[in-house]
C-alpha positions in Angstrom: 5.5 -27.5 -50.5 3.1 -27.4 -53.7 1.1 -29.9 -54.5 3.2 -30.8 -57.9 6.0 -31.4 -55.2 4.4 -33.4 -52.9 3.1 -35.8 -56.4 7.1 -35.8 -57.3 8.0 -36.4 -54.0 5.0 -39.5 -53.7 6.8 -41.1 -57.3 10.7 -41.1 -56.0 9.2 -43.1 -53.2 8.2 -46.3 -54.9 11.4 -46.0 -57.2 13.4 -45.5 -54.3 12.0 -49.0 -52.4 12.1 -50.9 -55.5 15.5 -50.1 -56.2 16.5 -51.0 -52.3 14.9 -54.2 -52.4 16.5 -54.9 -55.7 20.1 -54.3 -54.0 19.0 -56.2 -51.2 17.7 -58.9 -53.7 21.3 -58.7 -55.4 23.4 -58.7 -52.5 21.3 -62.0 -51.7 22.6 -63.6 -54.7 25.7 -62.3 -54.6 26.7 -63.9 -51.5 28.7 -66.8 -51.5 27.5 -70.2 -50.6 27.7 -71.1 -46.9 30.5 -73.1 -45.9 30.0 -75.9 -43.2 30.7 -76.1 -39.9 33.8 -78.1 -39.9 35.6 -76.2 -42.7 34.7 -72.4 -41.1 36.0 -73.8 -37.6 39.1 -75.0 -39.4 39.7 -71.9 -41.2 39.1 -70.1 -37.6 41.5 -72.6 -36.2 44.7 -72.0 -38.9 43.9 -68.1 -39.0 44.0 -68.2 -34.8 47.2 -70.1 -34.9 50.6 -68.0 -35.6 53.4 -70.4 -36.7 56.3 -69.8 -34.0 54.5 -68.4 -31.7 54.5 -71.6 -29.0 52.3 -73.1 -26.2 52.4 -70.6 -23.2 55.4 -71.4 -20.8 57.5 -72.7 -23.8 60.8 -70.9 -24.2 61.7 -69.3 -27.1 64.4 -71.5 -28.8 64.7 -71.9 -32.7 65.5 -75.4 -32.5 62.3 -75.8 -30.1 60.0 -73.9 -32.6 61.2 -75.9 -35.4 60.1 -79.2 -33.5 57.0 -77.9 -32.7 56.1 -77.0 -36.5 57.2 -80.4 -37.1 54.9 -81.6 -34.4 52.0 -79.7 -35.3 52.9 -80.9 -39.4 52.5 -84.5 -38.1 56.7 -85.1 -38.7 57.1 -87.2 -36.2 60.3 -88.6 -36.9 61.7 -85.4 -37.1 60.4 -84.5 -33.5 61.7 -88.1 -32.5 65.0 -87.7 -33.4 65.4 -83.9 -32.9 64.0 -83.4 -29.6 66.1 -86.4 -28.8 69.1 -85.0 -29.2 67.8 -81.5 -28.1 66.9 -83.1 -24.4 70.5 -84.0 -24.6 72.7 -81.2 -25.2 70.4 -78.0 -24.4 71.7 -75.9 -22.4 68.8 -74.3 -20.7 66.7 -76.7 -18.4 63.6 -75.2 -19.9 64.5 -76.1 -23.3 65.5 -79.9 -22.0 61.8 -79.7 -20.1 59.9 -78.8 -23.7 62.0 -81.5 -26.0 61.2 -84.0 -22.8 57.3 -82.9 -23.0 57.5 -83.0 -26.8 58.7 -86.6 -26.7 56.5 -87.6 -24.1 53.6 -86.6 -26.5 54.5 -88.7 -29.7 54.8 -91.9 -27.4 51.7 -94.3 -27.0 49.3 -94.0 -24.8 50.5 -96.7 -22.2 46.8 -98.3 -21.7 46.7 -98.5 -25.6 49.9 -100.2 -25.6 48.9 -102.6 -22.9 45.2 -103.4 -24.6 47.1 -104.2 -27.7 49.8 -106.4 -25.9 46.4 -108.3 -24.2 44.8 -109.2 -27.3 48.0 -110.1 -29.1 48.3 -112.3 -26.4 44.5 -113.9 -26.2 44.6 -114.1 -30.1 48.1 -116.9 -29.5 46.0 -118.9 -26.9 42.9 -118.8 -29.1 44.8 -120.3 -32.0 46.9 -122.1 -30.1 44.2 -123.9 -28.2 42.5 -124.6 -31.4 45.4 -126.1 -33.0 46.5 -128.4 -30.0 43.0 -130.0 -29.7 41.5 -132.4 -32.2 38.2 -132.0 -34.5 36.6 -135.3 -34.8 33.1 -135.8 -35.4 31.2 -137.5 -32.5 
């Protein structure tokens, strides 16, 4: 190479840099804001999830898949009263086994129900205890 090459050759360079950290600068600015943690692992968790596809080990029923979109929807008196019935008059034992374990998931949690029953019950004594004594001053 000439030396009038190697001088033409030393120019592009700078050019060429500048213009790189310019698109780098731009694609910087370009991007869009971050999203936080709980709405990325949300978006992860819908785009993971195929409607009608089922829990493994669940049979493929229509009926079934309709309850378990209602489930996941948060319908639970559709599930209720559907997988009701459906525990009833399916004919498959499988299907009887998923509207049983879809039921069985909407109800309580028994130690819930029973804390709740226990300070119902402590609550009546308390009030009754206060209301059957008297509250003179000495």
């Amino acid at each position: 190479m000439t030396d009038r090459a190697h001088a033409d050759a030393d120019r592009s360079e700078p050019a060429d840099t500048d213009a790189a950290e310019r698109s780098d600068a731009d694609q910087a600015d370009a991007e869009p804001p971050r999203r936080t943690k709980k709405r990325a692992k949300r978006r992860d968790g819908q785009a993971a999830s195929v409607p009608g596809d089922g829990a493994p080990g669940v049979p493929r029923d229509p009926e079934l898949a309709r309850l378990e979109q209602a489930f996941e929807r948060g319908d639970y008196a559709l599930v209720r009263s559907g997988a009701g019935r459906l525990a009833r008059e399916a004919e498959r034992d499988e299907v009887r086994r998923a509207a049983r374990d879809l039921l069985r998931r909407i109800d309580p949690d028994p130690l819930a129900v029973a804390l709740l029953v226990a300070a119902v019950a402590l609550l009546a004594f308390l009030s009754l205890w206060y209301w059957s004594h008297s509250h003179m001053s000495p």
